[in-house]
C-alpha positions as a Markdown table, in Angstrom:
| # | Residue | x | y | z |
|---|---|---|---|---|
| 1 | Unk | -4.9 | -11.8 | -10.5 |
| 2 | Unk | -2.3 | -10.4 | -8.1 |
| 3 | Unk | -3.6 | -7.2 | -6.8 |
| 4 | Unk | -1.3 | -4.2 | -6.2 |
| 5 | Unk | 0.0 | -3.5 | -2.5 |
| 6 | Unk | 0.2 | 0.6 | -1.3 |
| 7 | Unk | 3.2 | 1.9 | -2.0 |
| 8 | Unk | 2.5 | 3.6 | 1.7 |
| 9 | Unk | 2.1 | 2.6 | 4.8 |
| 10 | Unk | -1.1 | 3.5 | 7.4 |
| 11 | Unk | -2.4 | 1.6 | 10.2 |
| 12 | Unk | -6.5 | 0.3 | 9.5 |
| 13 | Unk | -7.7 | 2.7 | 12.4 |
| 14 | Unk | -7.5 | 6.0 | 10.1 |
| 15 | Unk | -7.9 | 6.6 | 6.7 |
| 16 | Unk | -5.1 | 9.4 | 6.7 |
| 17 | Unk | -2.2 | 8.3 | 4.1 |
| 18 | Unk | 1.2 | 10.9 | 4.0 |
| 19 | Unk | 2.1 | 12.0 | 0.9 |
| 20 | Unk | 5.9 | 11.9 | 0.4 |
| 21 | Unk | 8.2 | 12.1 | 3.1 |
| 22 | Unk | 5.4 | 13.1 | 5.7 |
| 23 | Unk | 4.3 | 10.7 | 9.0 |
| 24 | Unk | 1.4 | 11.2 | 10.9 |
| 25 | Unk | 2.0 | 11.3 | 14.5 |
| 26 | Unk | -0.8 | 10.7 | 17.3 |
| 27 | Unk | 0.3 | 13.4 | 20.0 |
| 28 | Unk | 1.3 | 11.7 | 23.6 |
| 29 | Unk | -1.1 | 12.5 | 26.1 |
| 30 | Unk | -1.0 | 13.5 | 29.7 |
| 31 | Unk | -0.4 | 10.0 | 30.9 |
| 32 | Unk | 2.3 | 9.7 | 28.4 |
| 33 | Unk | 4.2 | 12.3 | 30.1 |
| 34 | Unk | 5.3 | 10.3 | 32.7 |
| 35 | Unk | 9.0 | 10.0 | 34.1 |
| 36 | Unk | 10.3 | 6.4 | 34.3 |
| 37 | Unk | 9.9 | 6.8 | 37.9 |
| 38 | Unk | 6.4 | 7.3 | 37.7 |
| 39 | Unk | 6.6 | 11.5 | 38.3 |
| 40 | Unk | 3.8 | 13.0 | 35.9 |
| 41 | Unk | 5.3 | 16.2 | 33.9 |
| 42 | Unk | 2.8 | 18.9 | 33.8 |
| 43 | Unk | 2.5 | 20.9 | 31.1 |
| 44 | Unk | 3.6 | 24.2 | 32.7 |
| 45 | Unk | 7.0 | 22.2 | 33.4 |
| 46 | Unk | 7.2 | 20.9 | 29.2 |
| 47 | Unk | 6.1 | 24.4 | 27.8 |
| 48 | Unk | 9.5 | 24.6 | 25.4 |
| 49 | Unk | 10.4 | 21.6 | 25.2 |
| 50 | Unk | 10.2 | 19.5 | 22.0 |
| 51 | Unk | 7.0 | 17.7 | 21.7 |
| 52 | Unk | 6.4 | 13.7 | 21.9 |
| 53 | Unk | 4.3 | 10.9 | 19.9 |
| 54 | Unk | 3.2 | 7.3 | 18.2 |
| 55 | Unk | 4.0 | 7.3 | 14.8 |
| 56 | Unk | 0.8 | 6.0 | 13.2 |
| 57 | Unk | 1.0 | 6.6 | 9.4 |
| 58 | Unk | 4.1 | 7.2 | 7.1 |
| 59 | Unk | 4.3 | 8.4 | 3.2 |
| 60 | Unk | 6.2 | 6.6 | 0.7 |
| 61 | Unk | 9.5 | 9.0 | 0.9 |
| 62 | Unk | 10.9 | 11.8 | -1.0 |
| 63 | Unk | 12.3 | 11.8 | -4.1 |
| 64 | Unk | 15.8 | 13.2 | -5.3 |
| 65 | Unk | 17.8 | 14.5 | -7.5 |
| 66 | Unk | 17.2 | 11.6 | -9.4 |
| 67 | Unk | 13.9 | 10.8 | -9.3 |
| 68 | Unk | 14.7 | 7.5 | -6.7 |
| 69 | Unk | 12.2 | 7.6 | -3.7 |
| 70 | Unk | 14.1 | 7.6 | -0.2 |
| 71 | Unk | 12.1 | 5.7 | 2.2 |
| 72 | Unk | 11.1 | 7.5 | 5.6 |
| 73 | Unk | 13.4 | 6.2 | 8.6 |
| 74 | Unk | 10.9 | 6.0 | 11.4 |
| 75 | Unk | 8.3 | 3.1 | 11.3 |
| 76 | Unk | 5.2 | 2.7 | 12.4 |
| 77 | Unk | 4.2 | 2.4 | 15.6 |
| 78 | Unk | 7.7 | 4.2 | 16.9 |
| 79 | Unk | 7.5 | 6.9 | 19.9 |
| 80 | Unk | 9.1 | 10.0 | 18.3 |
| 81 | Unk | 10.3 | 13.4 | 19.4 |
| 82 | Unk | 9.9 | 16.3 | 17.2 |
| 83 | Unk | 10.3 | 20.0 | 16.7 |
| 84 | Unk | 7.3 | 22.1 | 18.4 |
| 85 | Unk | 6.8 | 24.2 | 16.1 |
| 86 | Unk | 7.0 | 22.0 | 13.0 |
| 87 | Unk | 3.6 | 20.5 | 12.5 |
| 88 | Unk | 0.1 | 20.9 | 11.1 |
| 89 | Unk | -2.6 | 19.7 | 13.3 |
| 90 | Unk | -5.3 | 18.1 | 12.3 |
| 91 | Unk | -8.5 | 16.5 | 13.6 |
| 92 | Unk | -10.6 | 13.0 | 12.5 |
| 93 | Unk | -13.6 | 11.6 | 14.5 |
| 94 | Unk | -12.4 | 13.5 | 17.4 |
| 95 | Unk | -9.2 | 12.4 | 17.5 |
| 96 | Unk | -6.1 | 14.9 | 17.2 |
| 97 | Unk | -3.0 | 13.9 | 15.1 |
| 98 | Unk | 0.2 | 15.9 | 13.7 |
| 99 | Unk | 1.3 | 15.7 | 10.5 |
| 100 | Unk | 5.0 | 17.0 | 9.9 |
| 101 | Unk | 7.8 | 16.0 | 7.7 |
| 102 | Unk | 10.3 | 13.2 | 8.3 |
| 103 | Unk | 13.2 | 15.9 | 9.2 |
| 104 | Unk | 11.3 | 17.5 | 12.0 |
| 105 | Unk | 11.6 | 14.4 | 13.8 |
| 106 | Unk | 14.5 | 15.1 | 16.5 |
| 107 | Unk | 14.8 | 11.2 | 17.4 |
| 108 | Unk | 13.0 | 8.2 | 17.9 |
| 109 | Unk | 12.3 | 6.9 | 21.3 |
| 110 | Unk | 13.4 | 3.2 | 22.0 |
């Protein structure tokens, strides 16, 4: 017997699954913030500017008009930037993640 696959998409590590168009994002740390040239950005330097992560779950998609789910764009595992102020935090085994929907994602980090 063929056994159903999720129609979403979450790493093993957490048991956190987005519902609709929502993704998950594991906020960069401090070490993260680095320049390419090896300059660490401290935080009094980043205060209004957008806010970067790893994307680490995604939800299935929204639906439209007509009922047809659009898939989230972002994948997992992609280094995003996203609005500041567009996110609910939330915290599992001591760990802290965002979870914010797919069009507060300014752009994806390649």
């Amino acid at each position: 017997m063929a056994s159903k696959q999720k129609s979403t998409k979450s790493t093993k590590k957490n048991e956190i699954t987005p519902l609709g168009d929502r993704v998950l994002v594991k906020p960069l740390g401090e070490e993260d913030n680095m320049s390419p040239s090896g300059i660490i950005i401290p935080d009094t330097a980043k205060k209004e500017k957008p806010e970067q992560g790893e994307v680490i779950a995604i939800g299935p998609g929204k639906i439209n008009e007509k009922g047809d789910v659009v898939p989230v764009r972002v994948a997992i595992g992609s280094r995003v930037v996203f609005s500041k102020y567009g996110y609910d935090e939330i915290k599992v085994n001591d760990e802290e993640y965002y979870i914010l929907k797919e069009d507060q994602i300014l752009a994806v980090i390649k």
